[in-house]
C-alpha angles and dihedrals in degrees: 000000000000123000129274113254103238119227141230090265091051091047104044084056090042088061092035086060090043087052097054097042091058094048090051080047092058102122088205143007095260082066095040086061103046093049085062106059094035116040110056095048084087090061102032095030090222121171098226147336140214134205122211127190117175090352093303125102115248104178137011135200111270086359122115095186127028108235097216094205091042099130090228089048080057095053102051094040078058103050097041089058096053083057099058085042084055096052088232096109095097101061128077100238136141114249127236117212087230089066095069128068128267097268097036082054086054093052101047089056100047090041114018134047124259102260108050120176131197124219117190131219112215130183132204094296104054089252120119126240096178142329143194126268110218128189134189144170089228121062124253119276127218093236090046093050081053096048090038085054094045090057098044089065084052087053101046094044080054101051089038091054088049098038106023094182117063122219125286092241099067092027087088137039129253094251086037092064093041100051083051089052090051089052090039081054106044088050097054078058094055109122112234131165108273114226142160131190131232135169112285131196130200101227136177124277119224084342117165117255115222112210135178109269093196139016109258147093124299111233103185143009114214101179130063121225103276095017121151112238130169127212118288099026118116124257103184144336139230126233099259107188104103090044086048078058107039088041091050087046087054096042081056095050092045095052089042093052089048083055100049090049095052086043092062098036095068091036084057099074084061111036127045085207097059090045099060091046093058090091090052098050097047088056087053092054091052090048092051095044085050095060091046093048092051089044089042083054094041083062094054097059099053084085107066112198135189111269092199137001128274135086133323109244114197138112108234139357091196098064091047096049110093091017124127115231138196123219116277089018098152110247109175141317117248105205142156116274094223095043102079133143130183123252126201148194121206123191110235094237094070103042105131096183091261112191128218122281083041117167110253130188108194108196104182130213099252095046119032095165100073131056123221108206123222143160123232111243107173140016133183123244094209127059123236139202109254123210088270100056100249115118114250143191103228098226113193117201133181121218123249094210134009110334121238113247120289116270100032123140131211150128119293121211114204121193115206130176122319113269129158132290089243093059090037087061100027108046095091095051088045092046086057106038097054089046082055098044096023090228 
């Protein structure tokens, strides 16, 4: 027996099943892609083809990489959008030039060829999530078309097993995505309280600031940070060694000029030149007593005591003994425990413009889990350098209830006017960007 000559039927679904073996075959989707556009060009004799997933283009025919800016890869990005807004990406069908825009018609015929045909790929769902663009010199058959539409869902069934989500962009529908924007929309509108946050510190109210009376040395420190004094104790001393001296020198020239004007007052009965020099003498002796009283003084302050009661606010003794100091050098604050406000330092990049009587959460440091409320009751109008170099507005707030201890640190939560959520999240990025363009 000798075997049967197969014919061109037999052979075209021979090639159809080898077609779609070796798109089930593909390892991986850059494959899988290629095997699109390329394969079947052997059995259909198409010019090109094009693959689109999520309305780009992935593979071409003969191309290893996709150019994006390629004026072809344009083209076809373009018309086969006007088919999805046509509603018209989801059938098999060849496409008529006239169906296209203007400027889509003048394309085609400068960078496709005349017969295109668009094969859709549909998930389970029947939607598309992308589809081949495939152009010829001979029109479309009927029996191609059926073939062409056989192997889409092949194709399909392939790039689905290798990539089971399809992209965002075709997961929802056109009014889906924009209902989501409008909400999206009317949210960012929603008026909400504007605030910001800053470092706050818990500081003393009406407290007494201890400042240096003299320049000099301390000597000693007598109280302890936090320490309860009452008025009149003392607080430190001065190294008085110097002032002992100077007060001891001016207590001598003050006796000897005593001396020297009684001297010359019982001499001045006597003598007319020792009378005239009386007056010169008793100005000597004021002088003198002067000098002794301001050193005398001088002594006395070497010794600073507490001017009220209350508690002694200050960091450390042991970095102030054996300093020199200068007059009016700040010390330490001596205030009342329960007497406290909250002072705070706002970057300047954040001022709203809060008002007072502002409404203030303190969360400290120590103890982030409880809010201390306050009001806001004065802001500068000039910024000022913090310790750590930034420019800052100084905020003062009262407490509403019991004030924290003195000394405490935390965050400081300040509530301005109502503004929308948009503003809210986007001041910062608009602050910025007209800084960077000037607009």
């Amino acid at each position: 027996m000798t075997a049967q000559v197969p014919g061109l039927a037999e052979r075209v679904f021979a090639q159809i099943l080898a077609l779609q073996q070796q798109a089930r075959a593909a390892k991986d989707i850059d494959s899988l892609a290629y095997a699109l556009v390329n394969d079947a060009q052997g059995l259909f004799g198409f010019r090109h083809a094009a693959l689109l997933i999520a309305g780009k283009v992935r593979a071409l025919t003969g191309i290893s990489v996709v150019e994006p800016n390629a004026p072809f890869v344009a083209f076809v990005e373009n018309a086969a959008g006007q088919l999805h807004v046509q509603g018209r990406s989801a059938q098999a069908q060849s496409v008529a030039s006239d169906s296209l825009d203007s400027q889509a018609q003048a394309d085609w015929h400068s960078l496709s060829s005349g017969f295109v045909f668009w094969l859709p790929l549909l998930d389970r769902q029947q939607q598309p999530f992308g589809g081949l663009w495939i152009a010829r010199e001979q029109p479309w058959s009927e029996a191609e078309q059926a073939l062409l539409s056989q192997l889409g869902n092949c194709y399909a069934h392939a790039w689905l097993a290798l990539q089971p989500r399809k992209p965002w962009r075709l997961r929802w529908p056109r009014k889906k995505i924009l209902a989501v924007a409008a909400a999206a929309l009317l949210l960012l509108l929603i008026p909400i309280r504007q605030s910001v946050l800053a470092p706050a510190e818990v500081v003393p109210l009406g407290g007494q600031v201890v400042a240096a009376p003299l320049d000099g040395v301390i000597a000693e420190f007598l109280v302890k940070p936090n320490q309860t004094v009452n008025k009149g104790d003392v607080l430190l001393r001065f190294d008085a060694t110097s002032i002992k001296a100077q007060a001891d020198v001016a207590e001598r020239s003050l006796n000897v000029a005593e001396a020297e004007l009684k001297s010359n007052t019982q001499r001045a009965f006597a003598d007319a030149e020792s009378s005239a020099r009386i007056d010169l003498f008793a100005a000597r002796v004021e002088q003198k007593r002067a000098e002794r009283d301001y050193a005398r003084k001088l002594l006395a302050r070497t010794e600073v005591r507490a001017e009220r009661n209350g508690i002694a606010v200050f960091a450390d003794a042991q970095r102030w003994i054996g300093k020199p100091v200068q007059t009016g050098e700040r010390l330490m604050e001596i205030a009342d425990p329960l007497q406290a406000e909250l002072r705070i330092e706002l970057a300047v990049g954040d001022a709203l413009g809060f008002q007072p009587g502002s409404e203030i959460a303190l969360f400290l440091d120590s103890d982030p889990l409880h809010r201390h409320e306050a009001r806001l009751q004065r802001s500068a109008y000039e910024a000022q350098k913090t310790a750590s170099g930034q420019l800052a507005y100084r905020l003062d707030g009262e407490f509403t209830d019991a004030p924290p201890r003195i000394g405490l640190r935390g965050t400081a939560k300040l509530y301005g006017e109502r503004g929308p959520l948009a503003l809210y999240l986007l001041r910062r990025p608009l602050a910025a960007l007209r800084q960077t363009i000037g607009l």
